[in-house]
KOLDRENSE-380604 format. One record per residue: x, y, z of N, C-alpha, C, O in turn. Coordinates in pm, 1 decimal, padded with zeros to 6 digits. Layout:
<pts>
[[X,Y,Z],[X,Y,Z],[X,Y,Z],[X,Y,Z]]
...
</pts>
This chain:
<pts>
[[08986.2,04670.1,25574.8],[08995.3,04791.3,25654.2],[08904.8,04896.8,25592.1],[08912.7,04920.7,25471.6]]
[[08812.8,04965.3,25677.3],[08747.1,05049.5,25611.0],[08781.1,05174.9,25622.5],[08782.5,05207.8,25741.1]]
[[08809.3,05259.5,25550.8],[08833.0,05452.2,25540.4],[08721.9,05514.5,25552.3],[08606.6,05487.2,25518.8]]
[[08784.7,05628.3,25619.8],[08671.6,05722.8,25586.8],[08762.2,05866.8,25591.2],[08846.6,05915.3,25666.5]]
[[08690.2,05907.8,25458.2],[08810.4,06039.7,25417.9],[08676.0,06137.9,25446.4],[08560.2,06146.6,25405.7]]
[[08771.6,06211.3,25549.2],[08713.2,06345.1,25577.5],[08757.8,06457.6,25495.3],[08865.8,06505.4,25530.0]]
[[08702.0,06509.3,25397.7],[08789.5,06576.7,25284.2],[08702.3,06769.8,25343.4],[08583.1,06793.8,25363.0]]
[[08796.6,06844.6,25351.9],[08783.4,06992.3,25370.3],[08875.2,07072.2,25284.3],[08997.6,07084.1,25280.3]]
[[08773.8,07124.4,25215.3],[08812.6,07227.0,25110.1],[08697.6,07333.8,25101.9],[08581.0,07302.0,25078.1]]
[[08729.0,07431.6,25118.3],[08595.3,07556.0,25172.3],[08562.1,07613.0,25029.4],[08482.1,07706.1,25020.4]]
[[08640.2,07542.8,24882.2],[08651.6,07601.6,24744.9],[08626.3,07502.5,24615.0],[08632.0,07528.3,24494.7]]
[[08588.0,07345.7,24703.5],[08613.2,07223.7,24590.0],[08594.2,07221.3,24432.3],[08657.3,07161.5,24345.1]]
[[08482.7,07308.9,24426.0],[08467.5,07318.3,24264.4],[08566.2,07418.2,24214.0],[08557.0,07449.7,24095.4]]
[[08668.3,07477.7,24294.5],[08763.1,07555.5,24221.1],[08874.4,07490.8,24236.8],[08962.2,07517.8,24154.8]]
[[08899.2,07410.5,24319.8],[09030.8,07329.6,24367.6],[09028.6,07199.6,24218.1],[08931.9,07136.5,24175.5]]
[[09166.3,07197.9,24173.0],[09164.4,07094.2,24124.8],[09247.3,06956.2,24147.3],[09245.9,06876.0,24054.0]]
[[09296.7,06934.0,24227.9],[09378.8,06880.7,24286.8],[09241.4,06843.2,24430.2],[09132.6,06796.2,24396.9]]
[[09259.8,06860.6,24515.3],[09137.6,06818.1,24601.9],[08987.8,06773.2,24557.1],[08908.2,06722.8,24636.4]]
[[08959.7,06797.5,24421.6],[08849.9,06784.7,24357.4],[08850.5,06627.8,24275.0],[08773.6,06531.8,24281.1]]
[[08997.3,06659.0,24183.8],[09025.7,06481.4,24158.6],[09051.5,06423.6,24277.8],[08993.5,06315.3,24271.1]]
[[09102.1,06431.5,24378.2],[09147.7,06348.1,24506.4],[09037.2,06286.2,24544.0],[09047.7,06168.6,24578.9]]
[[08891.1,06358.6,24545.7],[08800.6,06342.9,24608.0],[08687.5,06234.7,24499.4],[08616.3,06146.0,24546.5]]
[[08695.8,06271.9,24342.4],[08652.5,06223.1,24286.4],[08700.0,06076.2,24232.7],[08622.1,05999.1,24176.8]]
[[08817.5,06051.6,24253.2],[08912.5,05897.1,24256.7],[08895.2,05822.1,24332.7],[08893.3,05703.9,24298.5]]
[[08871.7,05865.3,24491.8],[08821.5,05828.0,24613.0],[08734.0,05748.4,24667.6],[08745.7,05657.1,24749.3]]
[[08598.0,05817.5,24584.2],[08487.0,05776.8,24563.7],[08477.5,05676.0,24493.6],[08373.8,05611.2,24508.0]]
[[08559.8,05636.0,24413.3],[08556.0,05476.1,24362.0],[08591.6,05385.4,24381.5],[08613.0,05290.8,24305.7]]
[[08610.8,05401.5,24535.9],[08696.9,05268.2,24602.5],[08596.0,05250.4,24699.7],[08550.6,05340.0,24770.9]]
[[08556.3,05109.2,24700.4],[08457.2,05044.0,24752.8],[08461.9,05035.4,24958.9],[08372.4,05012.7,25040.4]]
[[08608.0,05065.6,24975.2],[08633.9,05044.8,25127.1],[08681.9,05144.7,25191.8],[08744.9,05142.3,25297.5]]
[[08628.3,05303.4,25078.0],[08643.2,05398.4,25129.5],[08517.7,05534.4,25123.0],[08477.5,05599.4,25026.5]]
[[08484.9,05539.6,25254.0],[08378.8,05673.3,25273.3],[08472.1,05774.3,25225.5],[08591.6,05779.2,25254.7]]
[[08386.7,05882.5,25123.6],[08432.1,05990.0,25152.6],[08336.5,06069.5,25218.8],[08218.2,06036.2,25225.9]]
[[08397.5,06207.7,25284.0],[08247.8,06290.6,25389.9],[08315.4,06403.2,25315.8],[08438.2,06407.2,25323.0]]
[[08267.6,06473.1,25262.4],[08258.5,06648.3,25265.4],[08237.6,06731.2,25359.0],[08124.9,06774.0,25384.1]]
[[08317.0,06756.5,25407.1],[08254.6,06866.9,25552.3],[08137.3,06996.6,25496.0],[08018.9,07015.1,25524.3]]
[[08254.7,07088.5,25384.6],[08174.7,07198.3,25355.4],[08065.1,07156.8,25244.3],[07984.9,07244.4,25211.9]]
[[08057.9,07059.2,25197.7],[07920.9,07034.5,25140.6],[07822.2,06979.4,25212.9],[07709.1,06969.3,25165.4]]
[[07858.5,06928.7,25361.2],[07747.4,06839.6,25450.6],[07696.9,06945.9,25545.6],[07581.0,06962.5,25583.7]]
[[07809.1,07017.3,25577.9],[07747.5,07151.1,25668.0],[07804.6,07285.0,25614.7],[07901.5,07353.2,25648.1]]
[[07680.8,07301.2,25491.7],[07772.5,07480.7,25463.9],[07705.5,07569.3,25558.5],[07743.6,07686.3,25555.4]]
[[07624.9,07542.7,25632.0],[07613.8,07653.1,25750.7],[07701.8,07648.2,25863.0],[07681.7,07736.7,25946.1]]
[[07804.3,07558.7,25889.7],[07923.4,07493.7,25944.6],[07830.5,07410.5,26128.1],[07898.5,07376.4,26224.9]]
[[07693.0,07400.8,26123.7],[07668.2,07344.3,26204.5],[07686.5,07248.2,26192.3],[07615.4,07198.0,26105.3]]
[[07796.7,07141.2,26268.3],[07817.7,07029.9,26275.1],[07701.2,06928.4,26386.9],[07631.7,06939.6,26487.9]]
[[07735.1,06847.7,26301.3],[07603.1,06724.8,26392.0],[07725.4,06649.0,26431.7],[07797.4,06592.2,26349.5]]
[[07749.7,06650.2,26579.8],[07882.9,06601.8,26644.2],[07849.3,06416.3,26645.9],[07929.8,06328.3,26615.6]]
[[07666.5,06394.5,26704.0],[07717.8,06259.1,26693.9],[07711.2,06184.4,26592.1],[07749.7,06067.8,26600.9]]
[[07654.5,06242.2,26457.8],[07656.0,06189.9,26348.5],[07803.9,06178.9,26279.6],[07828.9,06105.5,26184.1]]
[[07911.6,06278.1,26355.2],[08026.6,06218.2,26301.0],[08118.0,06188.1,26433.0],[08230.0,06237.8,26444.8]]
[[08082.3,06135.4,26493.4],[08132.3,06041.9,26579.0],[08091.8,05887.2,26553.4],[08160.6,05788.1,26578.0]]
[[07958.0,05892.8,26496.0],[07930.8,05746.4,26466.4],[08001.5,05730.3,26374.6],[08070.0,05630.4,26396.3]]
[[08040.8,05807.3,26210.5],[08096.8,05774.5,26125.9],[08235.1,05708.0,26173.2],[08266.8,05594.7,26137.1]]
[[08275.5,05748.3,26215.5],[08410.2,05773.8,26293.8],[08435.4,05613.3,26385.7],[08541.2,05551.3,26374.7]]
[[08351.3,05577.9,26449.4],[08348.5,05402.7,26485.4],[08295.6,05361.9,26388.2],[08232.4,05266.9,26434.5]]
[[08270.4,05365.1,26262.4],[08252.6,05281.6,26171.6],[08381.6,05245.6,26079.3],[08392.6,05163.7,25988.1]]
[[08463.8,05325.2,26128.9],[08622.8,05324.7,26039.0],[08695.5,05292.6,26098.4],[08694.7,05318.4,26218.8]]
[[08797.7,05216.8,26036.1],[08932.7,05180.7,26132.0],[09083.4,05300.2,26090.7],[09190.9,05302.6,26150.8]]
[[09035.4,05399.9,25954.7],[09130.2,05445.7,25913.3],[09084.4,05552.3,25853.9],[09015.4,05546.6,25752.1]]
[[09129.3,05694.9,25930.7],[09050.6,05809.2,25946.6],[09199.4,05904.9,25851.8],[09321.5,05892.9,25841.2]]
[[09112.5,05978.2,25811.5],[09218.2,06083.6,25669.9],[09159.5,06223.0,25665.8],[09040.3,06251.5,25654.5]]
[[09249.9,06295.0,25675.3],[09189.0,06439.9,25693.0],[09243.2,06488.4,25527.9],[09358.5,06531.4,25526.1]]
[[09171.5,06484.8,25395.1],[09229.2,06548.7,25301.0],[09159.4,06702.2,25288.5],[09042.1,06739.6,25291.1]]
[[09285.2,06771.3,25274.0],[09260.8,06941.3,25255.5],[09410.0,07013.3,25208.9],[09528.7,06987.5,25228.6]]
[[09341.0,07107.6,25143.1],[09458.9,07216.8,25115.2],[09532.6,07229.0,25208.6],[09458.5,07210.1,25305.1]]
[[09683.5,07258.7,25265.1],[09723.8,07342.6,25365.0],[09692.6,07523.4,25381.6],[09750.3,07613.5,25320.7]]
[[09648.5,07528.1,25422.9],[09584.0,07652.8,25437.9],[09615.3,07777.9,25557.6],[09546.7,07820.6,25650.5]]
[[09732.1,07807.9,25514.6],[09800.4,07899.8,25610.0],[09810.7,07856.1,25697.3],[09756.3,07882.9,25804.4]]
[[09931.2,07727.2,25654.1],[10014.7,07702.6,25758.3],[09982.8,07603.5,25861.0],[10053.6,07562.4,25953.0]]
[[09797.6,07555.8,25810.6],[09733.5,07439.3,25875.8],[09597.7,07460.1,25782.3],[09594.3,07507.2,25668.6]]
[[09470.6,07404.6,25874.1],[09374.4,07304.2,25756.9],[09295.7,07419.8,25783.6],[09327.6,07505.7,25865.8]]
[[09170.3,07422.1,25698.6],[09102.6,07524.2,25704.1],[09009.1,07492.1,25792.2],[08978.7,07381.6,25837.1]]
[[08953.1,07628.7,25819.9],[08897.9,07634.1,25956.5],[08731.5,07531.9,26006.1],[08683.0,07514.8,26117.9]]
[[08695.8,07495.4,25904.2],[08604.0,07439.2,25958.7],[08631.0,07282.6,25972.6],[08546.8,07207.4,26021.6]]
[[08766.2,07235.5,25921.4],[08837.2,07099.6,26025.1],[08888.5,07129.0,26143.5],[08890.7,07066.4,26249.5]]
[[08923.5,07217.5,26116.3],[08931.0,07261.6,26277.9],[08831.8,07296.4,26381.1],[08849.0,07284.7,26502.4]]
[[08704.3,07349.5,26309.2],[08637.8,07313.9,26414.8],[08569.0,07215.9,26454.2],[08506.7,07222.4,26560.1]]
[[08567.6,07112.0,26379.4],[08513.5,06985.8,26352.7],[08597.6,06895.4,26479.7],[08547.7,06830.1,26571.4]]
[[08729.5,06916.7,26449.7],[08808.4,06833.5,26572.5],[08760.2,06952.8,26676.0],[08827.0,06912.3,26771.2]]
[[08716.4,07029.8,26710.2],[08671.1,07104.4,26857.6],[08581.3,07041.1,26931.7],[08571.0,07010.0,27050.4]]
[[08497.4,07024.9,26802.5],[08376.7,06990.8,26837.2],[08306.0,06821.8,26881.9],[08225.4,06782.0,26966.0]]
[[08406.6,06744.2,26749.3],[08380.3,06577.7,26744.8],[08484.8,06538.1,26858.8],[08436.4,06440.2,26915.5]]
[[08628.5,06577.5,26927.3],[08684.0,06477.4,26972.1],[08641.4,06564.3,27120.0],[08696.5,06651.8,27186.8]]
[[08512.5,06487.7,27129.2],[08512.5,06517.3,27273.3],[08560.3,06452.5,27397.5],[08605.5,06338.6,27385.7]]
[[08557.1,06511.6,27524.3],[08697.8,06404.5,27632.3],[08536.4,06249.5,27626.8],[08413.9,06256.4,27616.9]]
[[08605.5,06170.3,27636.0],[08496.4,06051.4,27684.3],[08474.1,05988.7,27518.8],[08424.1,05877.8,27500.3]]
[[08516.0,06071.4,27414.3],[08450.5,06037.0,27281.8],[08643.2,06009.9,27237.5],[08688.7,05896.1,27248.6]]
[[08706.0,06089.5,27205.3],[08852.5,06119.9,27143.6],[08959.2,06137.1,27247.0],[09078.0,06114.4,27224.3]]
[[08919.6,06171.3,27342.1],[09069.4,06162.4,27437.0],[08987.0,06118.9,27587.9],[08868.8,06130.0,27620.5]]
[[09105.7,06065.7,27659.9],[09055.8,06078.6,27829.0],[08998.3,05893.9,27836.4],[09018.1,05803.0,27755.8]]
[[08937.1,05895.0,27944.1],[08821.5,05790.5,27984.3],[08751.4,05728.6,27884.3],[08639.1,05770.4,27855.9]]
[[08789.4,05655.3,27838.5],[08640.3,05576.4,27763.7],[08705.7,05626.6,27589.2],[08624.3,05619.1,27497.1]]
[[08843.9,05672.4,27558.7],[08865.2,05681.3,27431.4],[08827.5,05632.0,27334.4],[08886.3,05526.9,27308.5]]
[[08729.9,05670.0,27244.8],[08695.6,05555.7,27159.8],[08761.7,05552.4,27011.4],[08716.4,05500.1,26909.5]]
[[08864.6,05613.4,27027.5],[08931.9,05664.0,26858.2],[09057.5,05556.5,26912.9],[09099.6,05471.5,26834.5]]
[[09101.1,05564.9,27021.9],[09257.2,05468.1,27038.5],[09243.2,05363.9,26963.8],[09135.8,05308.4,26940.3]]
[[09394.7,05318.7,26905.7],[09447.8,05222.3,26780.2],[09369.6,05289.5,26625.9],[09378.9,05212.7,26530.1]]
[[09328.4,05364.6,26610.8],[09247.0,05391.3,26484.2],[09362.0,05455.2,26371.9],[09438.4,05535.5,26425.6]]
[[09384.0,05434.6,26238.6],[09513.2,05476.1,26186.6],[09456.2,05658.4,26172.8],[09336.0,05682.0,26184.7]]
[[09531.6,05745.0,26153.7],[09521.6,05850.7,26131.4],[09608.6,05896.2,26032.2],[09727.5,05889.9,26063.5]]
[[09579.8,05945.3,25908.6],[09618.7,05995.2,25774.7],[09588.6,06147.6,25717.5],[09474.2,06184.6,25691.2]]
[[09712.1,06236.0,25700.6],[09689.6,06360.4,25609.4],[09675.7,06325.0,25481.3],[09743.6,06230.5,25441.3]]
[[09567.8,06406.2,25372.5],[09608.0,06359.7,25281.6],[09615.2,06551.8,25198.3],[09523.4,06593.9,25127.9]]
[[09714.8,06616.8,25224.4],[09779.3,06737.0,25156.1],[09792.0,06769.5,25038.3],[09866.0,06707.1,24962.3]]
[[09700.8,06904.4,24990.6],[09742.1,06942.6,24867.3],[09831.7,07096.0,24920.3],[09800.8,07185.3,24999.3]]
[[09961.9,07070.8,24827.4],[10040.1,07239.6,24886.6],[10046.4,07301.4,24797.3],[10044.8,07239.7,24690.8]]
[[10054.2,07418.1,24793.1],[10057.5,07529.5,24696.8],[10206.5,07544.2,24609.2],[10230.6,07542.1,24488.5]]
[[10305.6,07562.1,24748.1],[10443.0,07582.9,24734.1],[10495.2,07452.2,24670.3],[10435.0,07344.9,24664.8]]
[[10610.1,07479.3,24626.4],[10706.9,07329.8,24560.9],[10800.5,07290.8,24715.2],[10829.2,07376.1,24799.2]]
[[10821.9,07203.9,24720.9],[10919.9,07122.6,24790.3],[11018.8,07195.8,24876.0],[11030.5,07175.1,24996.8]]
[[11080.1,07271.0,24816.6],[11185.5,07339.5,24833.3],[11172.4,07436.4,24919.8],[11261.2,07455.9,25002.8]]
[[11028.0,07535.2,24914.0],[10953.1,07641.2,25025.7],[10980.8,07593.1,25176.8],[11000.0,07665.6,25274.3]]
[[10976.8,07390.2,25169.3],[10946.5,07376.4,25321.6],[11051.8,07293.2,25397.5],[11043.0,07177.2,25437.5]]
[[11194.7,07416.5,25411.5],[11319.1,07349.7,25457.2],[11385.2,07476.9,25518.3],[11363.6,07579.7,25454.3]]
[[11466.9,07489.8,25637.8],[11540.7,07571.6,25696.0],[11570.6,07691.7,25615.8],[11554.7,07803.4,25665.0]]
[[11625.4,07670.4,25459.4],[11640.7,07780.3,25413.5],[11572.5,07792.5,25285.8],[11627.9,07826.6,25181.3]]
[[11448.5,07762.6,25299.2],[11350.2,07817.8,25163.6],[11240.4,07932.4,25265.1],[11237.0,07969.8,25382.3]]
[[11164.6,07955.1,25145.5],[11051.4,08026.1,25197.8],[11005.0,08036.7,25322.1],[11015.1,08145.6,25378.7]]
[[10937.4,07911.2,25396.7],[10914.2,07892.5,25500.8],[10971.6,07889.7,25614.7],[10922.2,07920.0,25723.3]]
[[11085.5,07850.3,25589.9],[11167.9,07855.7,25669.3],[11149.5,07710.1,25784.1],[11234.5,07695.1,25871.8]]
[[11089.6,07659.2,25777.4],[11007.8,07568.1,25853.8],[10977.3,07400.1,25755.4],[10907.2,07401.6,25654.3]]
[[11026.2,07301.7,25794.6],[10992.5,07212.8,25719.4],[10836.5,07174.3,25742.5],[10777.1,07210.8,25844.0]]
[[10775.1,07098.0,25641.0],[10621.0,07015.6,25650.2],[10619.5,06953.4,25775.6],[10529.7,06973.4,25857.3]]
[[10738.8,06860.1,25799.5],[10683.1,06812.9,25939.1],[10713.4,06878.4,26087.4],[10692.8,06819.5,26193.6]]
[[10755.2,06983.9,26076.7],[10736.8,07096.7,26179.6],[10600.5,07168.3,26195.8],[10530.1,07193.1,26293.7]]
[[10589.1,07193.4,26057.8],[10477.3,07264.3,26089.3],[10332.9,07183.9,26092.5],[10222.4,07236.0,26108.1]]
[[10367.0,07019.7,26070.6],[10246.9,06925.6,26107.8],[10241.5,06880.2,26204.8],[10168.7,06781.6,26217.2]]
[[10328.5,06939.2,26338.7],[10354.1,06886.8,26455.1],[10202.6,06945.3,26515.8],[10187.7,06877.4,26617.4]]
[[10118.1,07010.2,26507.7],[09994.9,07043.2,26596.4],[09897.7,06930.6,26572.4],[09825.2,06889.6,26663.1]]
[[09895.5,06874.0,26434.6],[09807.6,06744.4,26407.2],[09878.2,06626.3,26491.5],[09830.7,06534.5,26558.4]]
[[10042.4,06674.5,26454.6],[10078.3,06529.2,26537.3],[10051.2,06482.2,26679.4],[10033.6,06368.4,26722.9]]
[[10053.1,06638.5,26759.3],[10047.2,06591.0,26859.4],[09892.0,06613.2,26900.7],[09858.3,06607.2,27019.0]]
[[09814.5,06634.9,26813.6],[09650.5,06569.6,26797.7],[09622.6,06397.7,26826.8],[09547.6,06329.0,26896.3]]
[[09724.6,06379.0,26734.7],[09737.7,06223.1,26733.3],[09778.4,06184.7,26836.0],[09798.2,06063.8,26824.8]]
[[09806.0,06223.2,26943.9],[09895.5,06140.3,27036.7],[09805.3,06150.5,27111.0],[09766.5,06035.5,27131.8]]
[[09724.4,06244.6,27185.8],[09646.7,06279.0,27259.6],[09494.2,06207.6,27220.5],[09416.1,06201.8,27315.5]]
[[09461.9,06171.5,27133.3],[09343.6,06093.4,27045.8],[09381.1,05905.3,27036.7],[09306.4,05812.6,27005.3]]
[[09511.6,05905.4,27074.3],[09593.3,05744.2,27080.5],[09552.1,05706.6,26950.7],[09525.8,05587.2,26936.4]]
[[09542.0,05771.7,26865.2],[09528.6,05721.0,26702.2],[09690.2,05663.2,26671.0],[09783.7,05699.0,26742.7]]
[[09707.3,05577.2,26564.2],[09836.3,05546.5,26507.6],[09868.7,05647.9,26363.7],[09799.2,05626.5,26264.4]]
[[09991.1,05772.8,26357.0],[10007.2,05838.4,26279.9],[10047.5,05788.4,26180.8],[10141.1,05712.9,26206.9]]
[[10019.6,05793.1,26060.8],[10067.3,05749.5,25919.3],[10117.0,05872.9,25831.4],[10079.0,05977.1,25778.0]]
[[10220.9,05795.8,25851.2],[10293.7,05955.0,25758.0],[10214.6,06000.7,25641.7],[10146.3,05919.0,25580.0]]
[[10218.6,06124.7,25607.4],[10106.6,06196.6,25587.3],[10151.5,06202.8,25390.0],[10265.9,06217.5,25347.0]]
[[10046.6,06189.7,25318.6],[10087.6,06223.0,25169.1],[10028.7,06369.4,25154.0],[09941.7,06439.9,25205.2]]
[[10137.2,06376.2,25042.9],[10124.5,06526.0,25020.1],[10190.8,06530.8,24879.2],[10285.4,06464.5,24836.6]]
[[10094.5,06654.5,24801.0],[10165.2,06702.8,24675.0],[10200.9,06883.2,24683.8],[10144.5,06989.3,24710.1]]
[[10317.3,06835.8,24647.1],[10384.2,07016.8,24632.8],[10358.0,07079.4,24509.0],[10375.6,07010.7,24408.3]]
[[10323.0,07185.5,24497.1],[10367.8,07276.2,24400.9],[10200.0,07261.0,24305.2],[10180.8,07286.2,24186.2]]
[[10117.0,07220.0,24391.4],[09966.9,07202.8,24342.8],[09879.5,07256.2,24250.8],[09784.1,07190.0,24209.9]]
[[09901.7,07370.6,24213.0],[09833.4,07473.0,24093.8],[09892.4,07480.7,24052.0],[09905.1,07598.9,24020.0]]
[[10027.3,07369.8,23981.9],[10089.5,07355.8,23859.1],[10096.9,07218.5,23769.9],[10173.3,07202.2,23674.8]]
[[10019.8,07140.6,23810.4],[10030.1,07001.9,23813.0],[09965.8,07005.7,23687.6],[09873.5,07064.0,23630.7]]
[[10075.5,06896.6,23662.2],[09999.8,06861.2,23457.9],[09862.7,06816.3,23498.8],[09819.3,06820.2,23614.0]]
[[09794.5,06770.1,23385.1],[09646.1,06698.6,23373.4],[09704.4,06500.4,23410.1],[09636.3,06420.9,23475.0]]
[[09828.2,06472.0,23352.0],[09885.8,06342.6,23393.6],[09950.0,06373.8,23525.3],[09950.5,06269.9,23591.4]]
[[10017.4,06496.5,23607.1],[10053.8,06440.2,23718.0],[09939.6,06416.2,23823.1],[09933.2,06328.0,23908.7]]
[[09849.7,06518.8,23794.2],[09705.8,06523.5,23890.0],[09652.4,06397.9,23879.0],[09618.0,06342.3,23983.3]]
[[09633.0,06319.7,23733.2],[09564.3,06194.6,23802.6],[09656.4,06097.0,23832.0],[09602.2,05993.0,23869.4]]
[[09780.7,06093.4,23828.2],[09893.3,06004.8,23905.0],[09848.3,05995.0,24034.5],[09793.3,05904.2,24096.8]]
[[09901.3,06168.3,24078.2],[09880.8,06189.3,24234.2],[09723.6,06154.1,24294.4],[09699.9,06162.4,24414.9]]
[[09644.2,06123.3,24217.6],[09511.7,06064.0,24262.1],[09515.1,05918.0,24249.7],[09500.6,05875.0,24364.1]]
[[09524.7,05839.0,24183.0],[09563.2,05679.9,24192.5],[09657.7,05650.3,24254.0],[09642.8,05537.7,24301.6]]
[[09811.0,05723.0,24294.6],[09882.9,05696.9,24427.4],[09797.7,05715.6,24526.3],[09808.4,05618.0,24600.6]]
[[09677.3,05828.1,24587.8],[09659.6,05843.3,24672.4],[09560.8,05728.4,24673.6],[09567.8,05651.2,24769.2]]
[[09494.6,05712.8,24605.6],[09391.6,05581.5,24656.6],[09426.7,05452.0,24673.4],[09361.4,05368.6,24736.1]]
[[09554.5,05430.7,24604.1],[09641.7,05336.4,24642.3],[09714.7,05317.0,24793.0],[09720.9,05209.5,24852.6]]
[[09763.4,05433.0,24836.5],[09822.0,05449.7,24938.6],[09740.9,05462.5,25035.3],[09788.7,05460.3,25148.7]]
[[09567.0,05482.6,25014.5],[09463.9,05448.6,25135.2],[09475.8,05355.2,25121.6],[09546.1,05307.9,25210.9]]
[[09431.8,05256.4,25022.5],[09411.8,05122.8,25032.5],[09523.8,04996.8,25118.3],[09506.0,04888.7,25174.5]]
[[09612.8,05063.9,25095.2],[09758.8,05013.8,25103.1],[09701.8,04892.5,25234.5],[09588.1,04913.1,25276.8]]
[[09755.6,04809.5,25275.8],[09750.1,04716.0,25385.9],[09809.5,04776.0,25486.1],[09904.2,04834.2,25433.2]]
[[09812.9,04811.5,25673.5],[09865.0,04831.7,25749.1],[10022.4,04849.6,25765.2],[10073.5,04739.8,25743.3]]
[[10091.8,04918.3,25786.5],[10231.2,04904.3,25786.9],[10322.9,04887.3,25649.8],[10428.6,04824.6,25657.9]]
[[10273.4,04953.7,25503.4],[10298.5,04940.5,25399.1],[10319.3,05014.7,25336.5],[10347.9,04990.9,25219.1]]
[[10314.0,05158.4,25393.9],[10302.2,05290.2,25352.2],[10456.1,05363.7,25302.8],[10563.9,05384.7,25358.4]]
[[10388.2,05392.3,25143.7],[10495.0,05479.6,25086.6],[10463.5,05570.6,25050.2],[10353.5,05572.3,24994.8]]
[[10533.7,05684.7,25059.5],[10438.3,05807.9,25046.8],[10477.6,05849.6,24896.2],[10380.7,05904.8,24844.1]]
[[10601.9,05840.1,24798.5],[10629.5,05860.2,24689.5],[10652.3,05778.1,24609.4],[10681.3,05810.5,24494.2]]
</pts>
């Protein structure tokens, strides 16, 4: 199965947690990584150059910070722009059956994202706009990995949480553990 990690971070050389994610990544032979903000820092996207990427994968991963409450803005405009009707949804879908994967770094600890913490709002409430991305794209959702409490992470939990995560791309279809 081949990956392709679409990794968005508008800060990577300051992020450390998205920075190992990205640099662990890269050493797995059956996985692309793409940089958005290093491929387009003028944020002009070349739509069919990542649409081709995109049929070259069977297992598509959006890794990024959560970033108020969703991804930062130039994945977002990236899905404006790449899932066009005839390309990502509608007639002629060409993303249907393709796995679809978050791969989340959070700021907050665990506890922020439940009825009565901080947020008030659990993670998968407030990942319901990707989800129902996914439904509309006929991608297959894979529950999404994620680390809490991110700008506190030892130097051993950061590269844990980076060899789980490349593990858990790699993982075989229908095998997925997120902890």
């Amino acid at each position: 199965m081949r990956t392709l990690v679409i990794v968005a971070h508008p800060k990577m050389q300051e992020s450390r947690v998205n920075r190992a994610w990205k640099e662990r990544l890269e050493r797995e032979p059956d996985i692309t990584v793409h940089d958005l903000y290093q491929t387009y820092p003028n944020e002009m996207i070349d739509v069919e150059k990542e649409q081709q990427l995109l049929l070259q994968h069977d297992r598509i991963v959006f890794q990024f910070p959560f970033h108020w409450y969703s991804t930062p803005s130039l994945l977002k405009k990236w899905q404006d722009e790449v899932y066009t009707y005839g390309f990502g949804y509608g007639t002629g879908n060409q993303l249907k059956g393709k796995e679809y994967v978050l791969a989340i770094s959070v700021g907050r600890a665990e506890v922020s994202y439940r009825p009565d913490g901080e947020s008030l709002y659990t993670m998968e409430q407030l990942l319901l706009p990707l989800q129902a991305t996914v439904l509309l794209t006929e991608m297959k959702y894979v529950p999404p990995f994620m680390v809490f409490h991110a700008p506190r992470l030892t130097d051993e939990e950061l590269a844990q949480s980076a060899d789980k995560l490349a593990a858990y791309l790699t993982a075989p279809v229908g095998s997925y553990v997120t902890r």
